[in-house]
N, C-alpha and C positions, 0 to 999 in steps of 0.2 A: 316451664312444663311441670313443676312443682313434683310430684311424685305420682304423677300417670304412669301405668303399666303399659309396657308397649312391648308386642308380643310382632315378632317381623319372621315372615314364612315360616314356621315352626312346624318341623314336619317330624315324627314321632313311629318308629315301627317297630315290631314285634314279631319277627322270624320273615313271614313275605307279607302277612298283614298291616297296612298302615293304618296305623291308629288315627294319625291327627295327620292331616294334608293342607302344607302352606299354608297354615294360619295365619292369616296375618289380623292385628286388633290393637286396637287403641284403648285400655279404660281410664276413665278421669279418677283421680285426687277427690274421693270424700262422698262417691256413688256404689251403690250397692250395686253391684251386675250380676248377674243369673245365669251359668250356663245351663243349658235343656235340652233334652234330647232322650230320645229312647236308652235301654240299658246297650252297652257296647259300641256307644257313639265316638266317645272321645275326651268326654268332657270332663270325666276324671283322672283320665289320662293327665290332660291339661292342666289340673289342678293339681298335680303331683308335680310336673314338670317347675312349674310356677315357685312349688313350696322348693323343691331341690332335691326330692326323694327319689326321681326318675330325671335321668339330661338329655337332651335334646340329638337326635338325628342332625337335623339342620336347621341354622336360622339362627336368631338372637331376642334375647326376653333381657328387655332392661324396667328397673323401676327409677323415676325421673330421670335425672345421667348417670345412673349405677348399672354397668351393665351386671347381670346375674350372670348370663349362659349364653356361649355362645360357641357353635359347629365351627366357625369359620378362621376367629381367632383361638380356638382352644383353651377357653376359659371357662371356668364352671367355681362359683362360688357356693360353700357351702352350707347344709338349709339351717343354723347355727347363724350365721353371719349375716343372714339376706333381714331381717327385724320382722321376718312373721309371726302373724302368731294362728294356729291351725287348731280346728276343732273335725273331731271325724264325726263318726256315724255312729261307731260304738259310743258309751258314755267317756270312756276312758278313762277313771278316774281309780284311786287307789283306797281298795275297800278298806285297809286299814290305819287309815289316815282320816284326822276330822275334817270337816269342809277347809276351816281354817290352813291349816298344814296340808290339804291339796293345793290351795291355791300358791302359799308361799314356798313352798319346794322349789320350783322352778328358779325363783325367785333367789332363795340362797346358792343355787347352784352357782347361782352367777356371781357369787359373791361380793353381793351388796350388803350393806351396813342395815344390824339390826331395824332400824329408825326408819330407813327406806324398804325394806321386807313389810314391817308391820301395815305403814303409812298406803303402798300400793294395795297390799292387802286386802285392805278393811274398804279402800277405795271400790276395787274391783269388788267385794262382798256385797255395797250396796247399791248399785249401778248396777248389780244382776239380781238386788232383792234378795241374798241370801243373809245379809248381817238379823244377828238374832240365830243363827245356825250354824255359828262358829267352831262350837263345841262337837254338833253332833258329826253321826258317819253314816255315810254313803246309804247304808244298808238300810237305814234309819226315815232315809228322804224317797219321796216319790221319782219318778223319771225323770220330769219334767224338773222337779229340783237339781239332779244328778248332771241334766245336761246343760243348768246354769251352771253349775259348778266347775265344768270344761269350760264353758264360754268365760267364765271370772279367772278363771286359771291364765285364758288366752290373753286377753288385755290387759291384765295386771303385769303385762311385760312393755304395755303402751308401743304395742305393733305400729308396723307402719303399714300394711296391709291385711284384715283379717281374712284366714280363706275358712271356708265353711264345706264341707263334705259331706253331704245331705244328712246334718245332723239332729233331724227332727223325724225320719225316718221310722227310729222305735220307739216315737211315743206313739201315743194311742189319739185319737182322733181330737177332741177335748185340749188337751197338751199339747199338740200340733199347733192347734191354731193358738193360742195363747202363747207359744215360744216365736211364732211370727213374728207377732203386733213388738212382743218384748225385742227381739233382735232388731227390727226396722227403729226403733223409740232409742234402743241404744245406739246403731251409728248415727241418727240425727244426733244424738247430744254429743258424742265422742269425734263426730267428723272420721272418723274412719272407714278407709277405704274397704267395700265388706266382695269379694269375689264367693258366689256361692255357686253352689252346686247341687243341682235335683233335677227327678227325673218327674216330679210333680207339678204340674201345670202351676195348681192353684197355689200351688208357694212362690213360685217366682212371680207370677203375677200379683201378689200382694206384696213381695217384697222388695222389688227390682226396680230400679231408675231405667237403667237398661238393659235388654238383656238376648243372649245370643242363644240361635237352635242349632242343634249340631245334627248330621243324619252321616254314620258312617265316616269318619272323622273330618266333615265336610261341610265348614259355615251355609247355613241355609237361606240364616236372615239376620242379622242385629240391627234391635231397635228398640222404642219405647214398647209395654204391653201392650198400650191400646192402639200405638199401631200395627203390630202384630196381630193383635186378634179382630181387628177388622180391614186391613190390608196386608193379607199373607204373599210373602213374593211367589208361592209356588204352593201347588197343589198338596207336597208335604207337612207344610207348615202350616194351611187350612188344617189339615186334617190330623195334625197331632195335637194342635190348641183351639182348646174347647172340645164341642160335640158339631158333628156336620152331617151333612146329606151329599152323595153325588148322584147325581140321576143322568143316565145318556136320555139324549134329546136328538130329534130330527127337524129337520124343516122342509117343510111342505105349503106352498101356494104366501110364500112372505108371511108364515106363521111356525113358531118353535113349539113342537108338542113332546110332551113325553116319549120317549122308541116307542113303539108298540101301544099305545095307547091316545089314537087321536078323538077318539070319541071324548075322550076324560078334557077336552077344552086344551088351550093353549098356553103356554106359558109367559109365551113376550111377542111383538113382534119383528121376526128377522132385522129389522130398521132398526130395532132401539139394540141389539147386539154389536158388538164389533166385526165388522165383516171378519177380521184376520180370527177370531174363534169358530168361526160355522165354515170352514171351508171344507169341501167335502158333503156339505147338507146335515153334517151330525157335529154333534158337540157333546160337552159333559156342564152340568149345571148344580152347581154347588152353593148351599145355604145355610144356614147356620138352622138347628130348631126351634131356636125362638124370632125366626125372620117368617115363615109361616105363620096366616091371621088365616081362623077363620071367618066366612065375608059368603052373605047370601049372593052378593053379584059377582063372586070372584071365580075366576078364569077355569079354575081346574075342577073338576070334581073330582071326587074319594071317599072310600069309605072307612070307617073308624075298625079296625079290627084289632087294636089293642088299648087299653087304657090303665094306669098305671100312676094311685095316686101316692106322691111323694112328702105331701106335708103342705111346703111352700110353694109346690108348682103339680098339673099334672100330665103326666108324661100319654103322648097319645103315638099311637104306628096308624098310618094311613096306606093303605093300600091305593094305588094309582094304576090303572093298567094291571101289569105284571109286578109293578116294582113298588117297596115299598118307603115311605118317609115316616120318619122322626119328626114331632113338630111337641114341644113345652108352650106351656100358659099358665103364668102367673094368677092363679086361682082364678081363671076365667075358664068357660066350654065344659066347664065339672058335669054338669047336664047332661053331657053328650056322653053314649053307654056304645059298646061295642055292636056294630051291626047297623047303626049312624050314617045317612048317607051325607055327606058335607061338599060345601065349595070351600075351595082355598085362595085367598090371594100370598101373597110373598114380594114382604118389604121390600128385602134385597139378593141379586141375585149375582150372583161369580160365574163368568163363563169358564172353559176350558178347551181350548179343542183336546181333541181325542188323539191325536201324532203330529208332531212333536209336540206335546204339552204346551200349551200358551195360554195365562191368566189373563182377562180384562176385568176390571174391574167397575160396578156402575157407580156412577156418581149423581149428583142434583141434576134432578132435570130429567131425570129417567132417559142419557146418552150416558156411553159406557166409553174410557178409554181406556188400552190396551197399556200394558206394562212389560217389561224387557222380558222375552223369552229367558227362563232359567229351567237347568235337568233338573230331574225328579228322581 
């Protein structure tokens, strides 16, 4: 089992409010994972529980056969003991201290021998691209430096688990992304286990092996990104990764039209739907805005009443009926100006019903199969 984190019913509260609900989760030895999820999810919860700063309700969190914490036997090791090494949100670093002597503090505390302080050091300074800034301080360096210097501080204790506390949060956009590429480039070469944490899409999705959603202290989904973001088990989890559309739909005469607007063309036909989403004659239909083409012979008509140019893409609102869609295009349709009347087609399409929430999802072949009812 090597030193998998294994996290078994883990359940977590705070007066009557449950933070985290029977968790249960497996992460591997040497993969970055991601928790996600709205603010007041759970997921830093989680990550405190993990580090040793908060203990658990109930349940048991071991790393390979070490157990950490556990409700049942009344064991709780402490966050000292367990070999993490944790970076927050703030920089956290000591403004009057040079990079150098942030990083090896930790280091002498533990008291190790001169030769192993410098050696981890100088290690952890150029594995984060700080060596050559040994000398200087805190106040001296950019953001983006400052929260290398937490991350060099972390591994120069050679963790056995890093955990990450959306520590990319205060830089500025520029920095953001650049401490990414830099964090994902250091666990490949260090093999270490990276448990992160953010409320931002596009960071977990560039950074994560796998990675879990949380809504309300409540696993939604774990999985790879990209099957997340194009197999959502649940209308949630459409609709917190990425950008999406839901439009209610009717059927009428074995054809799916927009509510309210049959004149505007059809969407699919009842046949190529899962029957178990149109029960009732009405559904919900959800698409991503880059699944929308537009297409002189396609099904829908609409007109353009916003247009919204971005750089690399241009962002268009279409009016249907009553209701309106989102649809991007990769510097295509620029042409088209507000007041535009257009057809739509749409690559792919997610059913819904409408009570109790049930996904299908369409597959090759333009036939759709349904996937396990989950709450919303």
């Amino acid at each position: 089992m090597a030193d998998n984190i294994r996290l078994v019913d883990v359940t977590k509260r705070f007066g009557e409010v449950t933070a985290v609900n029977r968790l249960n989760l497996e992460i591997k030895q040497g993969e970055c994972f991601s928790f996600l999820g709205p603010s007041g999810c759970g997921k830093t919860t989680t990550l405190r529980m993990l580090a040793g700063f908060e203990d658990l309700d109930e349940g048991e969190m071991y790393v390979g056969d070490t157990l950490v914490s556990s409700s049942i036997k009344k064991y709780y090791l402490p966050p000292e003991k367990r070999g993490f090494g944790m970076v927050f949100q703030a920089f956290a670093v000591w403004p009057h201290m040079s990079v150098y002597e942030n990083v090896a503090f930790p280091l002498r505390v533990k008291r190790m021998s001169r030769e192993d302080v410098d050696r981890r050091t100088r290690e952890a300074l150029i594995n984060t691209r700080l060596n050559g800034l040994e000398r200087n301080f805190p106040g001296e360096l950019s953001g983006g430096q400052q929260q290398r210097i937490a991350l060099a501080r972390a591994i120069a204790l050679n963790p056995r688990v890093l955990l990450l506390d959306e520590p990319l949060s205060n830089l500025d956009p520029h920095n953001r992304e650049s401490m990414r590429f830099e964090i994902k480039d250091l666990q490949r070469k260090l093999g270490v286990t990276i448990v992160f944490v953010t409320h931002d899409q596009s960071e977990a999705m560039a950074l994560s092996d796998r990675m879990l959603v949380m809504k309300e202290g409540v696993v939604q989904q774990v999985d790879t990104p990209v099957n997340i973001y194009y197999n959502p088990a649940n209308r949630f989890v459409f609709s917190f990764i990425g950008l999406s559309n839901f439009i209610p739909v009717e059927v009428e005469d074995g054809k799916v039209y927009v509510e309210g607007a049959k004149g505007a063309g059809h969407l699919a036909l009842a046949s190529e739907v899962a029957s178990d989403a149109l029960k009732g004659g009405k559904a919900v239909a959800a698409f991503r805005p880059s699944d929308i083409v537009f297409e002189e012979d396609g099904r829908v008509s609409g007109k353009v009443i916003r247009r919204t140019f971005l750089g690399e893409q241009v962002d268009y609102r279409i009016k249907v009926g009553e209701h309106e869609l989102r649809m991007q295009r990769y510097r295509q349709g620029a042409y088209l100006k507000e007041g535009d009347a257009v057809r739509l087609g749409f690559k792919r399409i997610l059913w819904y019903e409408k009570a109790p929430l049930m996904i299908s999802r369409k597959v090759r072949g333009g036939r759709t199969a349904a996937a396990p009812s989950l709450p919303f």
